[in-house]
C-alpha positions as CSV (number, residue, x, y, z in Angstrom):
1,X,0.0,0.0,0.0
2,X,2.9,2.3,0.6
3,X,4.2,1.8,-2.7
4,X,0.8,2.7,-4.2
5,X,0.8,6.3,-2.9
6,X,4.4,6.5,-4.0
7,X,2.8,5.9,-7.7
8,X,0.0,8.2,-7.1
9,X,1.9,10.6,-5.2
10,X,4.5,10.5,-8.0
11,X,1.8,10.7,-11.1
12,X,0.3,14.0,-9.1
13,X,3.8,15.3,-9.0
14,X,4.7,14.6,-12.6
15,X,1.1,16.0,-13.5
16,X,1.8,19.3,-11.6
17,X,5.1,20.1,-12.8
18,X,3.7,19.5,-17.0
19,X,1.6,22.5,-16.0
20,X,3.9,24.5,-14.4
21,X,6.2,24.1,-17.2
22,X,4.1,24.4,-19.8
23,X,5.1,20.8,-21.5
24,X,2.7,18.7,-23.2
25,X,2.7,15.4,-21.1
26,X,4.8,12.5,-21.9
27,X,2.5,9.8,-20.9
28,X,1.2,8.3,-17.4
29,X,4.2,6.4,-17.1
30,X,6.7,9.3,-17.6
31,X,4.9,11.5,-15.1
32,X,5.1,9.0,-12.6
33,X,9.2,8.5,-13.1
34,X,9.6,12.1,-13.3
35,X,7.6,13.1,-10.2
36,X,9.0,10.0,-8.5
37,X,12.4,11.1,-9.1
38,X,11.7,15.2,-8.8
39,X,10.2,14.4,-5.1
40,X,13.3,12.3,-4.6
41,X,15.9,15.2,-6.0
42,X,13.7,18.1,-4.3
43,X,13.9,16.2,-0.9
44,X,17.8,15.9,-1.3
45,X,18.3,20.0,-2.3
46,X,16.3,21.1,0.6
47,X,18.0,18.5,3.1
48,X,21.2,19.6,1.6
49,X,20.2,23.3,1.6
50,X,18.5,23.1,5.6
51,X,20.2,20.3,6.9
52,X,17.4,18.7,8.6
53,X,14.4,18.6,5.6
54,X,12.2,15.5,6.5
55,X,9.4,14.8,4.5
56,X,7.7,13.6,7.2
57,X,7.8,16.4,9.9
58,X,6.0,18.8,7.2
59,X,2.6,18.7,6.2
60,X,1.2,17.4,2.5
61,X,1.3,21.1,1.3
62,X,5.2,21.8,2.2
63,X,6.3,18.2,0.8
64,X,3.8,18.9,-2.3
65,X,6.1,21.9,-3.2
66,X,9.5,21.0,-2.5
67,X,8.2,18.0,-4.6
68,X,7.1,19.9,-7.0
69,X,10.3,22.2,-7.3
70,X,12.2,19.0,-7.6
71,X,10.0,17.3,-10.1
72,X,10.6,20.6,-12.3
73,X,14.1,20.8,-12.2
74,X,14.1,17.1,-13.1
75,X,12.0,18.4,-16.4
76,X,14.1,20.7,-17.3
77,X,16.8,18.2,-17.7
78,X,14.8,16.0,-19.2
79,X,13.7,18.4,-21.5
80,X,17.3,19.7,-22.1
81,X,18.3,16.1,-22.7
82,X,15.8,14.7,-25.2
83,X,15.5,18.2,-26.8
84,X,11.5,18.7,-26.2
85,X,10.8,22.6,-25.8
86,X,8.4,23.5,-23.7
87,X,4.7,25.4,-24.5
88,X,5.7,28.6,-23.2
């Protein structure tokens, strides 16, 4: 069950940073890797940045945007890497 709202978590992730950066979506299965590994490189720039970031000591809304942050600047590479431009 935790692994399921890892997926879900993930896909939401993925989801939001599309919009934010204005990319056409790559697929279910892309959003989920993306947002999987954006919440996974957002957690380790703000542990690295604060020192003592948890994930779980912060509410949904604080782990939803350092998620978020990360999942973006995962895109970005992503997008740099394969060449896709975004929307905007």
């Amino acid at each position: 069950m935790f692994i399921l709202g890892w997926i879900f978590f993930g896909a939401f992730i993925g989801w939001l940073s599309t919009l934010v950066m204005g990319k056409q979506s790559g697929g279910c299965l892309v959003n989920i890797a993306l947002g999987l590994v954006g919440a996974l490189a957002g957690g380790f720039l703000f542990k690295t940045l604060n020192g003592d970031f948890d994930y779980n000591q912060h509410g949904f809304i604080v782990s939803t945007l350092v998620a978020v942050i990360g999942a973006i600047i995962v895109l970005a590479i992503w997008n740099a890497v394969t060449g896709h431009r975004p929307l905007r």
